[in-house]
N, C-alpha and C positions, 0 to 999 in steps of 0.2 A: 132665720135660715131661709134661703133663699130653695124657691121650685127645685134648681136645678141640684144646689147642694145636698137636697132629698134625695134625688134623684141617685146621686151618685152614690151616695151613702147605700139605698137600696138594693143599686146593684155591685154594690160593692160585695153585700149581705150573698150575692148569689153565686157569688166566684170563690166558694170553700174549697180550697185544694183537696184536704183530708181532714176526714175524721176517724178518728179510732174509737174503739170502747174498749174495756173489760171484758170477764167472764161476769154473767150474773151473778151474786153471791146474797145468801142469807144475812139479813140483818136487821132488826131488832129497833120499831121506829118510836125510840122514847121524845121525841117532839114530833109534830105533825109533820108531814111531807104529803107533798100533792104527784101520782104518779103520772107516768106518759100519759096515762088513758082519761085524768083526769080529776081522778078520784082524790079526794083525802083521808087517809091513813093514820092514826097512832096509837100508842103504848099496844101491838101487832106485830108481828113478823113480817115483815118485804123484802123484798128482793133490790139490788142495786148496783149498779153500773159504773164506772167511771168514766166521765165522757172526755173528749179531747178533741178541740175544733182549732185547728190551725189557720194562716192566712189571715184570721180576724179575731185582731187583737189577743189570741193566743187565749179565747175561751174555754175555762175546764171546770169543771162539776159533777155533780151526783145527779143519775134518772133514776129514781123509783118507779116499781112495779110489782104485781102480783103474778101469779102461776098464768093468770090470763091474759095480760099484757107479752110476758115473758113469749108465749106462744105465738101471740099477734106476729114478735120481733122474729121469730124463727121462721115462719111462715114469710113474710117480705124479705125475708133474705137469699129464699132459695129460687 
């Protein structure tokens, strides 16, 4: 791949029209999950999100987090 076809690709990454999430919801991590903040997590209680990235390539998945992550996300939102 060429420099520039980096390039594009990069800032392709930065022209997200929308994203959406979920409500947090309790849930129960019987494989390991690694949260926003970093952490690894399992056979625990977490919290988890449904995420939804449009414009590029229609990326959707699960954020894990704890009570303090969850906080972090309420705090940057207001």
């Amino acid at each position: 791949m060429s420099v520039n076809g980096a390039h594009k690709l990069a800032s392709s990454k930065t022209e997200i029209k929308m994203v959406t999430y979920s409500d947090w919801e309790p849930w129960y991590a019987w494989h390991p999950v690694t949260t926003i903040s970093g952490r690894k997590i399992w056979l625990n209680t977490v919290y988890r999100r449904y995420r939804m990235i449009f414009e590029i390539a229609d990326d959707r998945g699960y954020d894990y987090g704890d009570e303090f992550d969850i906080l972090k996300t309420i705090q940057t939102t207001q």
